[in-house]
DOLO-920599 format. One record per residue (C-alpha): x, y, z. Coordinates in Angstrom, 3 decimals, m for minus. Each point is the difference from the previous one (the first is absolute). Layout:
# DOLO-920599
NODE          X          Y          Z
NODE          X          Y          Z
...
This chain:
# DOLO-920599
NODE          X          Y          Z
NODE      5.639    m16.858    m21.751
NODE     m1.736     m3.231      0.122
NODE     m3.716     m0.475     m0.878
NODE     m2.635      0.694      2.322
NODE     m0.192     m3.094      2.826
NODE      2.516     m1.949     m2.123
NODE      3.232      0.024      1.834
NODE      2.705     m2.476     m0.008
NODE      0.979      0.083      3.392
NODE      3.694      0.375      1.242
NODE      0.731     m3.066      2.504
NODE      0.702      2.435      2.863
NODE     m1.221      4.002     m0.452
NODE     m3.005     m1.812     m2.212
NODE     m0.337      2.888     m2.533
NODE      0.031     m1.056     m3.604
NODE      3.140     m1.108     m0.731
NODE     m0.090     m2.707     m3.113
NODE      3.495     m0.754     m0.815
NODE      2.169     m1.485      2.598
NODE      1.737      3.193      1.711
NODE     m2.474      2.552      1.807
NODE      0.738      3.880     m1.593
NODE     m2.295      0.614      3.852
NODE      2.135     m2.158      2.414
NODE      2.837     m1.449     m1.240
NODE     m1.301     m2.717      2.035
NODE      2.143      1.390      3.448
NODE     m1.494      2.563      1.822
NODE      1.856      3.112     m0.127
NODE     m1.305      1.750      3.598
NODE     m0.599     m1.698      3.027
NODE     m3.457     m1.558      1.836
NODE     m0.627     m2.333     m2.663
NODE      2.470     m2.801      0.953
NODE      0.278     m3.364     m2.353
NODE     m2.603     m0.730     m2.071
NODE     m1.604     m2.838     m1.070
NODE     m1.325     m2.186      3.600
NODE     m1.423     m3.108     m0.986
NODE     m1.267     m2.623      1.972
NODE      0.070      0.662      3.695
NODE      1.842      3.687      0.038
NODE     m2.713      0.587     m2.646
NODE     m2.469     m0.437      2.988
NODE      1.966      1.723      2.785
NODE      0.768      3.048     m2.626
NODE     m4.423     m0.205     m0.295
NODE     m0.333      0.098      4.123
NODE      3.263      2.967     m0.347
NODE     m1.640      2.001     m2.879
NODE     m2.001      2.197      2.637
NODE      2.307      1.178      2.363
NODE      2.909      0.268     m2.662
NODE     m2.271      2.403     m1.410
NODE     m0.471      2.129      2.932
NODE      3.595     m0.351      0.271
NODE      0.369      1.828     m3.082
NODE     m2.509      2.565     m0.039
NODE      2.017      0.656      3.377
NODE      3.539      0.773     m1.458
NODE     m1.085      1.077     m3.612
NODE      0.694      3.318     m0.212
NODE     m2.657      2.264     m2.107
NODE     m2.774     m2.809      0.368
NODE     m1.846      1.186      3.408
NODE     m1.566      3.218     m1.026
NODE     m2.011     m2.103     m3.629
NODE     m1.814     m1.347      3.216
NODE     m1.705      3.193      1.912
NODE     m2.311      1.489     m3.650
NODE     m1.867     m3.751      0.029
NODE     m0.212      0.069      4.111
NODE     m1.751      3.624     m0.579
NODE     m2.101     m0.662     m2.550
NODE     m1.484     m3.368      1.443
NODE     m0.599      2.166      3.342
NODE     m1.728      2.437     m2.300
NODE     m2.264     m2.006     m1.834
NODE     m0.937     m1.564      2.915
NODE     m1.043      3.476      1.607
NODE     m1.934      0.664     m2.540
NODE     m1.404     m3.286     m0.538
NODE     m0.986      0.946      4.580
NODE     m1.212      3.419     m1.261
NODE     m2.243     m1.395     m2.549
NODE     m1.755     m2.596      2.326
NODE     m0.184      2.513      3.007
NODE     m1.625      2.154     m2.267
NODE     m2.458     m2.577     m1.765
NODE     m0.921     m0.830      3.607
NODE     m0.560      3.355      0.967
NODE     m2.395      0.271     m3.145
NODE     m1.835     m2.911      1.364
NODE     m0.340      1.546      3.392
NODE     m1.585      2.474     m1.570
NODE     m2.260     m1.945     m1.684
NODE     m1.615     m1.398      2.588
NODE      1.167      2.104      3.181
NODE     m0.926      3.606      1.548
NODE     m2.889      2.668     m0.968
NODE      0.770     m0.234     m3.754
NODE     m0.364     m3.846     m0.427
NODE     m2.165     m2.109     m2.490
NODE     m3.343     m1.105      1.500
NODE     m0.586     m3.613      1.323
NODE     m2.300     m2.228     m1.987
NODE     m3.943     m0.402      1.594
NODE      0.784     m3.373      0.636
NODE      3.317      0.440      1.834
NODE     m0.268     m1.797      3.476
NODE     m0.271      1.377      3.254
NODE      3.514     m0.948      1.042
NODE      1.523      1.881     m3.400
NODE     m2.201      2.645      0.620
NODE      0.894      0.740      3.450
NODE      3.636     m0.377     m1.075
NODE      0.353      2.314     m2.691
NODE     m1.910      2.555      2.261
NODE      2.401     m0.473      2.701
NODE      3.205      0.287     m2.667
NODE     m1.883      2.973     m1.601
NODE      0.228      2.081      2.891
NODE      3.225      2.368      0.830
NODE      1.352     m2.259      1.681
NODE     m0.385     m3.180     m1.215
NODE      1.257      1.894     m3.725
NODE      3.205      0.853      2.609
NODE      0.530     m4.252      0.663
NODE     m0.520     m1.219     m2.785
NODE      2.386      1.907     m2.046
NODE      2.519     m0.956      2.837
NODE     m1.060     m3.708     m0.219
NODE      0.113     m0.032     m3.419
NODE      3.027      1.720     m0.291
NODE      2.162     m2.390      2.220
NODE     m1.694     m2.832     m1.927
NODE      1.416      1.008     m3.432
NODE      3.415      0.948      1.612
NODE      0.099     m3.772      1.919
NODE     m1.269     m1.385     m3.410
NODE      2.206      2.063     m2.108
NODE      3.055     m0.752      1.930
NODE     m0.956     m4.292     m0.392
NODE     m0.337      0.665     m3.763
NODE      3.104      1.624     m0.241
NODE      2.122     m2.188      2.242
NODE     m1.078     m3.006     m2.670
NODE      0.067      2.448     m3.571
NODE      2.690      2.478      0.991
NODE      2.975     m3.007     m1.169
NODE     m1.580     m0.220     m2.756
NODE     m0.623      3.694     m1.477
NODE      3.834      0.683      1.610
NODE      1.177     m2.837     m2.346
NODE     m1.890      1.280     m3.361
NODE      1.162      3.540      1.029
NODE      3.859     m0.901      0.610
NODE      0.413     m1.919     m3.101
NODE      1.511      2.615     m1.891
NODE      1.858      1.590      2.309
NODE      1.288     m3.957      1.082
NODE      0.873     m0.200     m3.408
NODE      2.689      3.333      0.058
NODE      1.456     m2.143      3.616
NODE      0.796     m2.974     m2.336
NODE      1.579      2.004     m2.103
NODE      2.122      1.651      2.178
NODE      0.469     m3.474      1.778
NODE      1.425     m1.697     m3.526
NODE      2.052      3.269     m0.908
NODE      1.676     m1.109      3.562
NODE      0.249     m3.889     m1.442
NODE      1.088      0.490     m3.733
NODE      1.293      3.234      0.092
NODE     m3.183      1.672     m2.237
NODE     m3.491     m0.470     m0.560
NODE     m0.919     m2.689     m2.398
NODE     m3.546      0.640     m0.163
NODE      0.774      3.592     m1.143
NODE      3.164     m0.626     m1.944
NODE     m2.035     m2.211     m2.473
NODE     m3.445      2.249      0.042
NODE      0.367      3.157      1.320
NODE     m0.454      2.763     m3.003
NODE      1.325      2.687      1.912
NODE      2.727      1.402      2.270
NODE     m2.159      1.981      1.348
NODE      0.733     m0.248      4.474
NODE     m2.290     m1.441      1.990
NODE      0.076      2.934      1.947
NODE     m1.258      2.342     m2.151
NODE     m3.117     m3.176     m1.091
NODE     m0.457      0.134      3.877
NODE     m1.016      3.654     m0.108
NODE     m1.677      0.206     m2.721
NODE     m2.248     m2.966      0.858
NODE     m0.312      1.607      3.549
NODE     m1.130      2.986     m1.394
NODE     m2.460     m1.311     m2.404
NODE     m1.415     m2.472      2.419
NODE     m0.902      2.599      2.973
NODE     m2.771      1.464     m2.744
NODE     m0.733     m3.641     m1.202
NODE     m0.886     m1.302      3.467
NODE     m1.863      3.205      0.841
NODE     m1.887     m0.312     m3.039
NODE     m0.964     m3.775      0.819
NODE     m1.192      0.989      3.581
NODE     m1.970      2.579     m1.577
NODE     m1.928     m2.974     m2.088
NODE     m0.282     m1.830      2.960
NODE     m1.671      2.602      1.979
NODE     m1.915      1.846     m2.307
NODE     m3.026     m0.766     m2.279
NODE     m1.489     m0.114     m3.560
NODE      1.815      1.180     m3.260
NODE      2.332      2.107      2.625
NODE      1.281     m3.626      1.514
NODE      0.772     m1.728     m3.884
NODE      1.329      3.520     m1.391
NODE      2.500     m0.255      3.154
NODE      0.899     m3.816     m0.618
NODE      0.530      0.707     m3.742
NODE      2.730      2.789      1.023
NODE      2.335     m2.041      2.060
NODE      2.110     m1.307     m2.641
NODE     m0.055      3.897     m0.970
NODE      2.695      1.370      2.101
NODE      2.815     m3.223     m0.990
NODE     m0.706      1.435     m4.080
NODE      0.983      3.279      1.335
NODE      2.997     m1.110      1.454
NODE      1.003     m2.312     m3.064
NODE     m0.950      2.996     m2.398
NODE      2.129      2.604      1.726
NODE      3.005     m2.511      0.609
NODE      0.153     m2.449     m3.183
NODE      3.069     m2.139      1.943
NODE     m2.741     m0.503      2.769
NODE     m2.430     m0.512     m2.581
NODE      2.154     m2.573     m1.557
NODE      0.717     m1.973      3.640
NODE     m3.805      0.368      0.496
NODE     m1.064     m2.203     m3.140
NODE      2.634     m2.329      0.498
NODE     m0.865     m0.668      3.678
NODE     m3.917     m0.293     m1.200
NODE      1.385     m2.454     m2.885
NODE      1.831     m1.600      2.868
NODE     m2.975     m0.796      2.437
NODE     m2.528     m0.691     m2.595
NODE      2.392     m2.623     m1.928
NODE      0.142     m1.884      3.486
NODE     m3.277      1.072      2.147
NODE     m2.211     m3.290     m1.768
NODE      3.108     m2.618      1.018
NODE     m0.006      1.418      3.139
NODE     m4.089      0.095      0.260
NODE     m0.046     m4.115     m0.992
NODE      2.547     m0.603      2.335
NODE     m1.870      1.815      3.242
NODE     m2.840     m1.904     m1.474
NODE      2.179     m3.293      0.038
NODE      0.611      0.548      3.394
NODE     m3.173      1.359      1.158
NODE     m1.958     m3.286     m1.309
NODE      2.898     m2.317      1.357
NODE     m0.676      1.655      3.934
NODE     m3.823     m0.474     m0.671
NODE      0.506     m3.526     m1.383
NODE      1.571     m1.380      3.346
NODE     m1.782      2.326      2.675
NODE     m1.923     m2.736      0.794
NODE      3.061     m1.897      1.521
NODE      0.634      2.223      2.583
NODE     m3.871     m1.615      1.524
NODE     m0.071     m3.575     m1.237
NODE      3.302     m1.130      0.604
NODE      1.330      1.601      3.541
NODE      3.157      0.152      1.023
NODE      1.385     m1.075     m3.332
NODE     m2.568      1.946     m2.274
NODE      1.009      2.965      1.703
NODE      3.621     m0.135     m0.511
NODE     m0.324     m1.366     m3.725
NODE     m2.190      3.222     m0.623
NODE      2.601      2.167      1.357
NODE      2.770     m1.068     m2.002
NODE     m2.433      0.010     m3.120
NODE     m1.069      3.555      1.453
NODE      3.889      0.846     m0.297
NODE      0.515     m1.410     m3.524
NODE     m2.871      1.787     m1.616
NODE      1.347      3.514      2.150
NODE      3.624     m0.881     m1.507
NODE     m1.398      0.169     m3.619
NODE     m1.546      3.412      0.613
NODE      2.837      1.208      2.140
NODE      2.578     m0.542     m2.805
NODE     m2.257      1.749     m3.200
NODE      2.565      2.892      0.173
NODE      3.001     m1.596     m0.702
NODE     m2.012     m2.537     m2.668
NODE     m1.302      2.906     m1.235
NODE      3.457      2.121     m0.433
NODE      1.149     m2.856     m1.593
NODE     m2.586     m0.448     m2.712
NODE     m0.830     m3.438      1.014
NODE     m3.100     m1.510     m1.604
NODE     m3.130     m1.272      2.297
NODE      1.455     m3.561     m0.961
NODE      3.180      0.521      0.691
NODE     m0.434      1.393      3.578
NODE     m2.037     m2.935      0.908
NODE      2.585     m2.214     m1.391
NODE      2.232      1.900      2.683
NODE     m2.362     m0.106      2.786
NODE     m0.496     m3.669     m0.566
NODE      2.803     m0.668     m0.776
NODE      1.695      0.704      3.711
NODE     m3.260     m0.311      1.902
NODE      1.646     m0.752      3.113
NODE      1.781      3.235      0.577
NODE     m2.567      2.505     m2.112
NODE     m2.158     m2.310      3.128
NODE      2.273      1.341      2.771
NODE      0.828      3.116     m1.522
NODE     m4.335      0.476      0.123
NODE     m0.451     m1.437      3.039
NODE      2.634      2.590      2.092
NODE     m1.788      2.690     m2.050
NODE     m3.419     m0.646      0.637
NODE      0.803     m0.300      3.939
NODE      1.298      3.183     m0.155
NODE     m3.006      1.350     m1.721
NODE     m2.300     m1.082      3.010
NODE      1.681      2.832      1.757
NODE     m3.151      2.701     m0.574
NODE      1.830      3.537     m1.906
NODE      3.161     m0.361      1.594
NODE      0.778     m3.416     m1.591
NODE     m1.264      1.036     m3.731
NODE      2.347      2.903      0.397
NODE      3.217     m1.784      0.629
NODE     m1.104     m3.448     m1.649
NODE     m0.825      1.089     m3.511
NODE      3.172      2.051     m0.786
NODE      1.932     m2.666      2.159
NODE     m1.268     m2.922     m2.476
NODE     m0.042      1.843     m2.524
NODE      4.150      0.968     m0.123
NODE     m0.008     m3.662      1.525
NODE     m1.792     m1.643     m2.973
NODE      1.979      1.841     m2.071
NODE      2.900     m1.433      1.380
NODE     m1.549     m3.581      0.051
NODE     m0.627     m0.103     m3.385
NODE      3.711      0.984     m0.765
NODE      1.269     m2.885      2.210
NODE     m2.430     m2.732     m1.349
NODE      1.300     m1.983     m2.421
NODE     m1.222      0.809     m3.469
NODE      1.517     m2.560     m2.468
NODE     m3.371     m1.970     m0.757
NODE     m1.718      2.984     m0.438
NODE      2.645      1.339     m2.146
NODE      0.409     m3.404     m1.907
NODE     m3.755      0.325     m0.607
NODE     m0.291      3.101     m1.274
NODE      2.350     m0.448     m3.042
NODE     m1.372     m3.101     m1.177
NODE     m2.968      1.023     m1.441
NODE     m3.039      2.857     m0.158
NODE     m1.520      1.077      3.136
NODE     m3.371      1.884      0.902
């Protein structure tokens, strides 16, 4: 197993591979979808503009890959009902704060105008309104706020389960999984994780709404119990238990490389906002495909991250073929404009079709680089 973030990486599958055959690869594709590897120059940029809808493509005709996408499609609908719950009900609170017989007193030096309002909204009536008012007001606002946040929770929530849908995708490729043939501890099935995660995350999430909605030592008592019911599990199956630590190992080992890289990209997009109002027409499309390159580098942190590459080295990458990680970015980031629907096909879309980017990019220099001397 090669150290932490300090791969070697094969010149096509891109998992560590430091001598000059590939124990992953072979370097030839055993399965089909992947096609020949290596694009450079203008296929390089045609394969970036391609990546997207080959990955559709494949999430299409992969058998086994489909259902890892309904659990992160439920649970982003779910937190977001709760998240509606929540602010109907902290509005509600507020109503009645201030509205019907049992409402706080106005100041002596509230205007007439207040006054006369508040009286009005006090009585049966007016109580009746503005709960309906207010009501459609938090559903129109909730419904703007999710339309803009929703890609974004759905993308932090599918990781993991994106993650299982490469797998499947390379077993398909290479004829295994790398990522678990070098790392993996266990033979446990990933059935058997699936249920026992499932299991221990119904009481997990119920115990997190519960700090959400309730107060005082009740609220932090509830919040320092979630992790409670995944011990259980691991305790009464040590295979699971085993999986568990490694897969926490896992995402801990790469979660800060894939923080500074979000970060990268986040400050790049605020960098060159600007263009899109100082220099029109051309500002606008220069932003765009900048807007696509910095979505590209975010897009691709699962594969980067399967493959133990180091912050420097997935720069290196990115930078490396700007052009098509620039057109790969660009088709994904129109596709995210689409409000829920697009997030929900774009992100596993780009993210099988990033995957399958990075295996057809040409990875010699970065290769070439990596052996020739230490790397952070």
């Amino acid at each position: 197993m090669p150290d932490s973030m300090n791969a070697v990486p094969c010149a096509l599958c891109g998992y560590d591979a430091p001598g000059p055959d590939c124990p992953h690869c072979g370097h030839a594709p055993v399965g089909r979808g992947l096609g020949a590897a290596r694009s450079r120059n203008v296929q390089a940029v045609v394969d970036g503009f391609l990546a997207v809808p080959k990955g559709f493509g494949l999430l299409l005709t992969t058998r086994g890959v489909k259902r890892w996408l309904i659990p992160p499609v439920l649970l982003t609908g779910l937190v977001f009902i709760v998240l509606f719950l929540l602010a109907l009900g902290w509005f509600r609170d507020w109503v009645g704060e201030y509205v019907g017989p049992d409402a706080q007193l106005l100041p002596e030096d509230a205007g007439w105008w207040l006054e006369h309002t508040v009286g009005l909204l006090q009585t049966a009536a007016g109580t009746w309104a503005a709960n309906l008012i207010g009501g459609l007001v938090v559903i129109a606002a909730s419904s703007l706020v999710a339309l803009y946040t929703f890609s974004i929770a759905y993308e932090a929530i599918a990781g993991p389960f994106l993650d299982e849908v490469q797998g499947r995708i390379e077993e398909q490729w290479f004829g295994h999984n790398p990522r678990n043939r070098m790392q993996r501890p266990t033979d446990i099935p990933v059935a058997r994780c699936v249920k026992l995660s499932i299991l221990a995350g119904v009481p997990a999430f119920a115990l997190a709404v519960l700090w959400a909605l309730a107060g005082g030592p009740l609220a932090w008592i509830a919040l320092a119990l979630v992790p409670a019911p995944y011990l259980a599990a691991a305790a009464l199956d040590r295979e699971y238990g085993v999986w568990l630590r490694w897969v926490a190992k896992v995402e801990s080992s790469t979660l800060w490389v894939s923080i500074k890289a979000s970060l990268i990209a986040l400050c790049v997009l605020l960098l060159f906002f600007p263009l899109k109002f100082f220099f029109p027409p051309f500002g606008l499309w220069l932003f765009f495909a900048i807007a696509g390159f910095s979505t590209a580098l975010t897009l691709l942190d699962i594969p980067f991250s399967r493959r133990m590459w180091s912050f420097r080295d997935r720069l290196r990458f990115v930078f490396g073929n700007a052009l098509p990680m620039t057109a790969f970015g660009l088709v994904a980031s129109l596709l995210f404009l689409i409000p829920v629907i697009g997030p929900i096909v774009m992100v596993p879309a780009a993210s099988i079709g990033g995957l399958w980017l990075v295996c057809r990019l040409d990875k010699e220099g970065l290769r070439s680089s990596s052996t020739s001397g230490p790397r952070t």
